[in-house]
N, C-alpha and C positions, 0 to 999 in steps of 0.2 A: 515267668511270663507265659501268660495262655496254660495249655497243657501239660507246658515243659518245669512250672512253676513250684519248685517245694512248699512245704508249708511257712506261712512268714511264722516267724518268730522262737522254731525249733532252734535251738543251740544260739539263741541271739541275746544279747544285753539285757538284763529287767530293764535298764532306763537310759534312755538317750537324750540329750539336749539339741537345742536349737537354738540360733541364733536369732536376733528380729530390731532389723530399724525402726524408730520410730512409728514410722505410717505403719509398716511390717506387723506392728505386735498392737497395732490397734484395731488391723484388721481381721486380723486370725481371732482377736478376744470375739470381738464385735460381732464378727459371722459367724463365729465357731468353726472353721473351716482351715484347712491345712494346702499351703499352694506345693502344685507339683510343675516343678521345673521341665526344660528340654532343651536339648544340647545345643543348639542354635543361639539360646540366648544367654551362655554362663561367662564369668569372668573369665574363664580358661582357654587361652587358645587352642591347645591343643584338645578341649572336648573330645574325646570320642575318635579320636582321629589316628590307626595305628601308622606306622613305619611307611614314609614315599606316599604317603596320600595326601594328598589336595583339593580344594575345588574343580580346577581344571583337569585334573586325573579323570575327575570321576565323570567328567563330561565329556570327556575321550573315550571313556571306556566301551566298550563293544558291546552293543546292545542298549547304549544308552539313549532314551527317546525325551525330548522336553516336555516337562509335565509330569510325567513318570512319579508316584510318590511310593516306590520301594526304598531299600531299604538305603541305597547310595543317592537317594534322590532326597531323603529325610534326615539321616542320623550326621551324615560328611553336610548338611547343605547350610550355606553362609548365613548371616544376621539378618539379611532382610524377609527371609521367608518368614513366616508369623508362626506362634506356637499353635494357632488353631486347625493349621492343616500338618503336624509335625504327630504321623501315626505311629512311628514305631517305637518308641520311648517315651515315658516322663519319670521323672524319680526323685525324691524326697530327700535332701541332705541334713545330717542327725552328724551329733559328736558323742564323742563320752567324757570328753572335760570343758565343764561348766566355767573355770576361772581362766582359760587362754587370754592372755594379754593381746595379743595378734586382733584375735576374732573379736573380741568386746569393740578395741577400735573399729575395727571397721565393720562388719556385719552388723552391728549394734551401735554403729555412727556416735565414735568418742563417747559410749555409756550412755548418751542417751535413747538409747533402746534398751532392748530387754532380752532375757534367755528363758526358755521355756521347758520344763522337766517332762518327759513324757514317760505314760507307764506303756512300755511296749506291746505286752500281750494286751493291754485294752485297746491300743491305741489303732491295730489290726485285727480285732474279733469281727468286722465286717465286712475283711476282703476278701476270706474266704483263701482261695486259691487264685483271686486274683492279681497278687504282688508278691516280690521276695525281697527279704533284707540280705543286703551283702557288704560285705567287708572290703571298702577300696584299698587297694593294694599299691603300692609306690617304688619308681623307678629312676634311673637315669637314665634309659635307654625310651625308645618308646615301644609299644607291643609292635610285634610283627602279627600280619593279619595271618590267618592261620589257613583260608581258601577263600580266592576271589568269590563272592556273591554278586551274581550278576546282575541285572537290571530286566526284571521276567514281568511281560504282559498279560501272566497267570493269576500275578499275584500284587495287584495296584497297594495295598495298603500294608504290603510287607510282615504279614499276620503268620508267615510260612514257622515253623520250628525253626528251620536253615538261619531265617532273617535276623529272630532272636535270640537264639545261641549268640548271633553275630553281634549283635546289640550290647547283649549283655555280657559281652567278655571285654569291649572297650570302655564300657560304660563303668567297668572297677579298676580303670586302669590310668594313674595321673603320674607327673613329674614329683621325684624324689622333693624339690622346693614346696609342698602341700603337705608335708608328713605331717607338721603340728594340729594338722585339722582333724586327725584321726578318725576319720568319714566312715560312717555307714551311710548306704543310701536304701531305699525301699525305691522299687523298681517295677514300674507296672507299663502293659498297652495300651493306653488311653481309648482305644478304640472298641476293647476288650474289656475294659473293667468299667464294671454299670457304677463304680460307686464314683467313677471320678466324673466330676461336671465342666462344662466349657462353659466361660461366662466371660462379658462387659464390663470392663473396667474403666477409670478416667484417671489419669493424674497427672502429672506437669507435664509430660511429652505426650499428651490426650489419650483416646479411649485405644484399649489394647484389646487385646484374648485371652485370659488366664486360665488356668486348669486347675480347679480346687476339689477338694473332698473334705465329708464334714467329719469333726470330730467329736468320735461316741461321751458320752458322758463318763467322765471320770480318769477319762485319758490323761488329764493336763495334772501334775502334781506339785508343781512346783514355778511360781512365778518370781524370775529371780528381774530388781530391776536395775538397771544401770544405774550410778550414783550422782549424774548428771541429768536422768530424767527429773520432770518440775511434777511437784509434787501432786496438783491437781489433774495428773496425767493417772500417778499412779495410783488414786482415788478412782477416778475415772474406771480403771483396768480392771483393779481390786474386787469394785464393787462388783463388776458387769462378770467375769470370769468362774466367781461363785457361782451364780447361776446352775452353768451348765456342770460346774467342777466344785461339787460345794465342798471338798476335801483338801482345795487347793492350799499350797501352804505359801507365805511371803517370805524373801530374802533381797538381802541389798548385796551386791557387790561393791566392794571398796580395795584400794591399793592398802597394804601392808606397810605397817609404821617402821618397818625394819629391814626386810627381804623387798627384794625384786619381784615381786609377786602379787597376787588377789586374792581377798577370802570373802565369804560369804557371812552374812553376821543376819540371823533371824530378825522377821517385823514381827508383830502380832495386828490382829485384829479384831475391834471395840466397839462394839453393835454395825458391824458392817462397814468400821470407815480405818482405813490404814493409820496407827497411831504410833508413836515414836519407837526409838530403837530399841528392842526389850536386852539387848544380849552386851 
């Protein structure tokens, strides 16, 4: 992050997966674009949150002024603040198993969504030095913070090295119940990196703020879809996803006629239109 940021994709996976609901993986096709998350708004209570800290901690703490968007004013701060003013993280969660039973339910809402193959080093050839992939790492304990970071009138948007070192040590750090998700995350300062955009969004709980970045051509390699998406979806996806990815390849997930488990069984495709199961 900033300065402090290795290069993404040194010593990191050729290919990561992602999950995507329904609406999820019509819009990432649609726009070409990849959302980047912030701690504020994830399923996990514990987000980002080491050892004895709270909401009310952090509004106790000495030095601390309302308004303030460092680094305790952002990264510790509740649901209701919006991801549009949330400067000192966003970050991209990636797996490296395609068939998790767990995550298809739900990330991909009972198979009707979809998983997305990404090639890594393309999928970061335009962030330069402005993001790192890192290996979430899992506990039963929660981290202990390592030196109070204070709440500094220097430094309103939390941009300091101090802030993100601080960021990004909580930011790879979850409850021992998350091991099956086998998380990398790509970690970036949204305030700092030109390629991520702040946009308008609309959808049943109305217009939001999202944080997206586009996706280079050729990134996407693999469109896997749930076995419960209809079929004039994955027509829909097929077609439009070539485009920008014309290497992309199809597969279906399906439950296993025998084991407790999921495999992946190839589609083909037949002047552009998704056609039965070749495999």
């Amino acid at each position: 992050m900033g300065n402090e940021s290795r290069e993404v994709g040194k010593g990191a996976p050729p290919e990561l997966y992602k999950y995507y609901s329904p609406s999820g993986i019509e819009r990432t096709v649609f726009d070409n674009t990849i959302k980047w998350e912030v701690p504020c708004e994830e399923n996990d209570p514990f987000e980002a949150l080491p050892s004895g800290w709270d909401l009310n901690a952090i509004k106790n703490a000495p030095g601390y002024r309302q308004g303030d968007e460092s680094l305790l004013d952002a990264i510790f701060r509740a649901k209701e603040v919006q991801s549009k003013i949330s400067h000192v993280a966003a970050f991209v969660s990636f797996t490296k198993n395609k068939k998790d039973i767990l995550m298809w339910a739900h990330y991909a809402d009972k198979y009707k969504g979809a998983c997305l193959r990404f090639d890594i080093s393309c999928l970061v050839k335009n962030l330069k030095n402005g993001a790192t992939l890192e290996q979430v790492k899992y506990a039963e304990v929660k981290a202990k913070e390592r030196e109070r970071v204070p709440v500094s009138p220097d430094d309103p948007t939390g941009r300091s090295p101090k802030y993100q070192r601080h960021a990004m040590y909580f930011l790879t750090k979850k409850a021992n119940e998350w091991t099956y998700e086998d998380e990398c995350r790509l970690i970036a300062t949204p305030v700092e990196a030109e390629f991520i955009n702040c946009i308008k969004v609309k959808d049943a709980s109305g217009e939001k703020y999202i944080l997206v970045s586009d996706i280079p051509q050729g990134a996407v390699t693999e469109l896997i879809f749930g076995y419960n998406m209809p079929v004039s979806t994955r027509l829909a996806l097929a077609k439009q996803i070539r485009i920008k990815h014309p290497e992309c390849k199809f597969a279906e997930v399906v439950p296993d006629r025998q084991r407790y488990e999921l495999k992946t069984e190839p589609l083909e495709l037949v002047a552009g239109i998704d056609s039965t199961n070749q495999a």
